[in-house]
N, C-alpha and C positions, 0 to 999 in steps of 0.2 A: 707334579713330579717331572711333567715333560720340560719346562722350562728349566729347570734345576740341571737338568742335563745339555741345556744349550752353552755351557761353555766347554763343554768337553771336543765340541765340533769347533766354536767360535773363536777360542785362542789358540791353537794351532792352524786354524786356518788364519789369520792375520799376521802369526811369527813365522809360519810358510812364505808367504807372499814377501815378507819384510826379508827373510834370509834369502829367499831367490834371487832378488832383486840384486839383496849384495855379492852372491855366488855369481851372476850375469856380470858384477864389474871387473871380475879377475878371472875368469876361467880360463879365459884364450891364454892369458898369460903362463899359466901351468902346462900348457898343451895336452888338455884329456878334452879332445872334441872328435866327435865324429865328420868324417870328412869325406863325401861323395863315392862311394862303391859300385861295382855290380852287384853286389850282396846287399846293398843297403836302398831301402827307401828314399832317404833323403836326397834334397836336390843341388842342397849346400850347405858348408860346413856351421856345426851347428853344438855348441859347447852340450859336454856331457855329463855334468859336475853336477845337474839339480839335483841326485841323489840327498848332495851336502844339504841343501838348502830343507828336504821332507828329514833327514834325518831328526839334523839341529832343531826342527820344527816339535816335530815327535818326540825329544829327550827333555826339551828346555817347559815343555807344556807337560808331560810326566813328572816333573820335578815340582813346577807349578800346582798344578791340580790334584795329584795322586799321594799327599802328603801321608794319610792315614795308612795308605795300601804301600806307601813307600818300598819299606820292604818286601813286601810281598810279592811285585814287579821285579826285584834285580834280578833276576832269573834269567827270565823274558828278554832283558834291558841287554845283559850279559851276551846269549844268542844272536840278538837283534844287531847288535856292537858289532861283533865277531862277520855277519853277512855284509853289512854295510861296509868292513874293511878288507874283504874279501871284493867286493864289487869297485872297490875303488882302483884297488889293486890292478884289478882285471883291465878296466878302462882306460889305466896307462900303459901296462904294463904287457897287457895281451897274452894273460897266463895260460897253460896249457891245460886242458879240459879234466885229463887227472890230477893237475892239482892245485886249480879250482874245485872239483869233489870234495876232494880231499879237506882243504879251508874249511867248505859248506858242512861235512861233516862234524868237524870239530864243533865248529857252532854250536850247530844239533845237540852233538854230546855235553857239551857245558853248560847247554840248559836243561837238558834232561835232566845232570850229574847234579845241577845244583837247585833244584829245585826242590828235593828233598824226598821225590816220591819214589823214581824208580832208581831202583837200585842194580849195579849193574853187574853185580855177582850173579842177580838172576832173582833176588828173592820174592820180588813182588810178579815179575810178571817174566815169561818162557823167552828162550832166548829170538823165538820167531815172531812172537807178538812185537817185541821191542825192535826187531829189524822193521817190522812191517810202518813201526810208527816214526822210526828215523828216515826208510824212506820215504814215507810221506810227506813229510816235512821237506826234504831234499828235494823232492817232486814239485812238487808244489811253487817250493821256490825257484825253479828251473821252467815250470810252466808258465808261471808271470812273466818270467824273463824274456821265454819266447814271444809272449804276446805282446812285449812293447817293440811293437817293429811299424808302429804307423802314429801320428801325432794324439795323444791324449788318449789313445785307447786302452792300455796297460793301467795307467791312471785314474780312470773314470771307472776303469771294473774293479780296482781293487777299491774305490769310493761307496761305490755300488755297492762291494761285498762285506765292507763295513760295517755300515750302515745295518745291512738284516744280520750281520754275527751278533751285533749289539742289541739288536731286536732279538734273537731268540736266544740268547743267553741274559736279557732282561728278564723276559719272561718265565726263566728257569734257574734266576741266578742263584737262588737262594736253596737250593738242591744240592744235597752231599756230594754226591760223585763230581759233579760240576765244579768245587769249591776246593776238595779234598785232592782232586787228581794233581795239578801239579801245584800243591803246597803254599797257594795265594786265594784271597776272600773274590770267592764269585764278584766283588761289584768291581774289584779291579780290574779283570777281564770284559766286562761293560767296559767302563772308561778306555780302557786300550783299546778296545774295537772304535770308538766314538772316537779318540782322538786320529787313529789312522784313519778315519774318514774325514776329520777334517785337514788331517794331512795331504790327502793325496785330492781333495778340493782347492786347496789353496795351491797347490804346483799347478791345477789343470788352469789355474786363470792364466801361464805362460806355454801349457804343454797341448792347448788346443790348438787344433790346426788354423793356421800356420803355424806349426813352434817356436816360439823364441828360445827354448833351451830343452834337453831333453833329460830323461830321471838318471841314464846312465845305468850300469850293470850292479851298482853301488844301490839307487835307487829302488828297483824292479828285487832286487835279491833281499833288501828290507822289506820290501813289501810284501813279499812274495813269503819268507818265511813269519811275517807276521800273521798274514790272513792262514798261515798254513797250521800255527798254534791254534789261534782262535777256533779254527775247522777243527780241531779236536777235542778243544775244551765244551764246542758244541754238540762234536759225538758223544762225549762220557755223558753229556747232561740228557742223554736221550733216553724215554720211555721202554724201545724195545732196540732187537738187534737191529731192525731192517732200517730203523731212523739212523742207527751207529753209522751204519754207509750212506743212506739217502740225503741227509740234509749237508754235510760238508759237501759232496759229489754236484747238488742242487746249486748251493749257492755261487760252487767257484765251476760249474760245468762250463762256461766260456774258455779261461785258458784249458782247463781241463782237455774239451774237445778239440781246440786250435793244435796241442801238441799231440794227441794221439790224430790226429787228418796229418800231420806234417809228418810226422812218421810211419805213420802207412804208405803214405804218396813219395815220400824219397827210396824209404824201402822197394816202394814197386821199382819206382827209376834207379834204381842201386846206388844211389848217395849218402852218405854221410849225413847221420842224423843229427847228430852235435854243432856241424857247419850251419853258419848263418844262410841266409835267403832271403827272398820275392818271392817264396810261394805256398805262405803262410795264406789261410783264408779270408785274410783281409787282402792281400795285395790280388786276389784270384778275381775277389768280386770287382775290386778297383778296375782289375784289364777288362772286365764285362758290363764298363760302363758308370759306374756308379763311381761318385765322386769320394775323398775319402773321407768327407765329416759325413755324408750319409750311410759311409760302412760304419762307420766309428758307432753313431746312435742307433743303428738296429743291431751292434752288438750289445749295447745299453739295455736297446731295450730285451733283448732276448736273456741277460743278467735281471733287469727287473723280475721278469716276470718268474723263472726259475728261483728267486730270490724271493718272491711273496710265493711262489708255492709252497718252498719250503721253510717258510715262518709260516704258515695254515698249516703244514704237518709235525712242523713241532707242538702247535698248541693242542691240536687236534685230528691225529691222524685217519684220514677214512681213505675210502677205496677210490673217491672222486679225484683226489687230487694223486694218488697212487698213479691211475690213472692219462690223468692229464700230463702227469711227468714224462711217463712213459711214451703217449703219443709226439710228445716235444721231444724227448731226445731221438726216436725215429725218425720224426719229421729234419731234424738238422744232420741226421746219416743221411739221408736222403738225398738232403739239399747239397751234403758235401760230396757224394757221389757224382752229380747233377755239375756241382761248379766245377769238380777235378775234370770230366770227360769236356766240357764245354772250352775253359781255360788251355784243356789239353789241343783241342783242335788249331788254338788259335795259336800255338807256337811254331 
């Protein structure tokens, strides 16, 4: 069975690699490149169009492989459309933050709308449950976005978070809630998690440090609200309430954490939470010595392991891994405490 599912990783990662390559021979020419800031990590200008290249990846490999579920996915596909043109937007155009919301919202809404399940008179679910799940979604997608601010790191966690959506909506595909929520067959949502992982593989072969191109706001905002569905469709499929919050929270707890530390810490310094920066947790640890594919792969690995926690708590929740969450996400307050006062001194 596991083999049967290696092309869901395998042909989008190869039509990734193939569309970046061709996205890398035209981009400068459109002029959507990022280009040496105080705001910005990079050190040279460096095209921001590979959004193009994981979209095209992700659409042309849905068309491919998801024939039976075809339907079932336009929903999804519709939303997904709507972030990626919204992020493209953004990347040249340098839209202003209410309305980029605004876009993102819509997105939201016409997947919601047409997906069949909720209804937006109110019928199925109260008007504060449905805020709560459009911000989510909104969140979420805004949380990735923050997080690609260092080479291949946005990338590789949303490969990461993949990967275990697809794992614990494997294991529970076949579960009403899971299937029935937004009005497509559990295996479709498997395959979408599997192909966004091999989507966001296939760009990291150009978006590891050193970058040769970067995902763009286009990029990060598909991705971002794609893991942000899947993160729901793995809540409905949960046993109890405490899994409804713990295992979405688990899996995407990297950017999760990265924007709540970034907005505490500008908060305290009275900045502007929306503006870009250097002082996201990755560039904190980089000024404390550490190179950036070594921040890169211990945020990896701190998504690994929050990511098999919470594939063991889907299958089987007990109090050990309850637990163990709990002492991890203490231990990385801690640590962000620790790098903010440290980072702080040295400015």
């Amino acid at each position: 069975m596991a083999l049967s599912l290696l092309p869901y990783i395998l042909v989008p990662f190869f039509i990734v690699l193939a569309a970046t390559a061709l996205v890398l021979r035209f981009s400068f020419r459109l002029g959507i490149v990022a280009v040496p800031r105080d705001d910005r990590w990079n050190k040279k200008p460096t095209s921001l169009l590979g959004g193009a290249g994981i979209f095209l990846g992700f659409a042309a490999s849905y068309f491919i492989l998801c024939r039976p579920d075809l339907y079932d996915g336009m929903p999804f596909l519709l939303g997904a459309t709507g972030m990626f043109l919204t992020g493209i937007l953004d990347d040249k155009f340098s839209l202003s933050v209410l309305f980029k919301i605004t876009l993102q919202f819509i997105s939201v809404l016409a997947f919601f709308f047409f997906s069949g399940y909720f209804n937006l008179s109110g019928a199925h679910f109260f008007g504060v449950i449905f805020l709560a799940l459009l911000l989510w979604v909104a969140g979420v997608t805004n949380a990735l976005n923050l997080l690609d601010n260092m080479d291949g790191l946005a990338c590789g966690i949303a490969a990461i978070a993949g990967i275990f959506f697809a794992l614990i909506l494997w294991q529970a595909a076949y579960s009403f809630a899971a299937g029935v929520l937004f009005g497509w067959l559990p295996g479709a949502q498997v395959y979408i998690a599997l192909i966004i992982c091999g989507c966001a593989l296939g760009f990291l072969f150009y978006n590891f440090n050193p970058a040769k191109i970067f995902m763009g706001n286009s990029g990060s905002m598909f991705l971002g609200y794609s893991l942000a569905v899947l993160a729901l469709s793995a809540a409905f499929s949960a046993k109890d309430i405490f899994q409804v919050v713990a295992i979405p929270v688990m899996v995407l707890i990297v950017p999760l954490f990265d924007t709540f530390f970034v907005a505490i810490t500008r908060a305290l310094e009275r900045r502007p939470i929306y503006k870009g920066g250097i002082d996201h947790l990755s560039h904190r640890l980089a000024r404390l010595g550490l190179s950036d594919k070594k921040v890169t792969l211990i945020f990896y690995a701190i998504a690994v392991f929050f990511g098999a926690l919470a594939f063991g708590y889907s299958v089987r929740p007990s109090f050990i891994i309850v637990a163990v969450s709990g002492a991890g996400v203490l231990a990385m307050g801690l640590s962000g405490v620790f790098i903010f006062k440290a980072t702080s001194r040295l400015s």
